[in-house]
C-alpha positions in Angstrom: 0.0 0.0 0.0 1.1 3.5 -0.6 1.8 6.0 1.6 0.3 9.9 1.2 3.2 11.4 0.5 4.7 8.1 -2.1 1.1 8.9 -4.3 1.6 12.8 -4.0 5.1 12.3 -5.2 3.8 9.8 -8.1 0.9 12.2 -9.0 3.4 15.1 -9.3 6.3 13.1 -11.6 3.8 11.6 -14.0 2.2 14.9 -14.7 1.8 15.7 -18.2 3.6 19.0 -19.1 3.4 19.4 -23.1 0.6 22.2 -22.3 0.8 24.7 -25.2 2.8 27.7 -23.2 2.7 31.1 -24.4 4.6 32.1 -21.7 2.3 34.3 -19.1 3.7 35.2 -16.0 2.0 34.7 -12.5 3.9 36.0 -9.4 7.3 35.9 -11.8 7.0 32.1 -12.2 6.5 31.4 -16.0 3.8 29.0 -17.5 7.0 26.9 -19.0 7.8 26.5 -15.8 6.8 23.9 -13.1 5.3 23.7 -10.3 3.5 27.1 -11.6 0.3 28.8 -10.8 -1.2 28.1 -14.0 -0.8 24.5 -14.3 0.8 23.3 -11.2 2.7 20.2 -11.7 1.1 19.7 -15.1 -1.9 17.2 -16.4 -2.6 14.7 -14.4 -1.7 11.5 -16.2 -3.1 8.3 -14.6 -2.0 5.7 -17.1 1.6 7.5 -16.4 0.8 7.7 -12.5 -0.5 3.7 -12.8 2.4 2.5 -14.9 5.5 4.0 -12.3 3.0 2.2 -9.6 3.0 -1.2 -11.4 7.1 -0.8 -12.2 7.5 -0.6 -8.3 7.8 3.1 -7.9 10.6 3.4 -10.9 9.6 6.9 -11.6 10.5 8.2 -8.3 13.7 6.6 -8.5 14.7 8.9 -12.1 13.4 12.0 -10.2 14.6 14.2 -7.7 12.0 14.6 -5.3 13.9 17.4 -2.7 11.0 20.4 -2.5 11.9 23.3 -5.0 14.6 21.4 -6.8 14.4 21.5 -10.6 12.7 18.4 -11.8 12.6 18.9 -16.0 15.6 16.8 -16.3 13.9 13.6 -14.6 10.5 14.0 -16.0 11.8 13.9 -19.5 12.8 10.6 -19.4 9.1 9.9 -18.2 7.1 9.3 -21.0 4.5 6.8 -21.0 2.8 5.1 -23.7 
């Protein structure tokens, strides 16, 4: 079983972040940008979420999960078919 914070983490990597930007601003953090206060952490992807669930939590193990630390590098490599 998963803990809160395990699912929260899952929910936030998976996120979908090919959004179409134009690149507004909100409180100097742009849309491009993530987490942002336009999109947050991106589209929720539950196939994504489902699928690093399944592989035994192998998408928290590609991303950095330390609180403000740039994560674009890790969720790259997390595309789900």
């Amino acid at each position: 079983m998963l803990r809160y914070d395990e699912v929260k983490q899952v929910l936030q990597v998976t996120a979908a972040r090919d959004l179409g930007f134009n690149g507004t601003m909100c409180n100097g953090t742009a849309d491009y940008e993530f987490p942002n206060y336009q999109f947050g952490y991106g589209r929720l992807d539950a196939w994504a979420a489902y699928v690093c669930v399944r592989d035994d939590l192998s998408c928290l193990q590609q991303a950095t999960t330390t609180e403000g630390t740039e994560h674009t590098e890790s969720w790259k490599v997390l595309s789900y078919q």
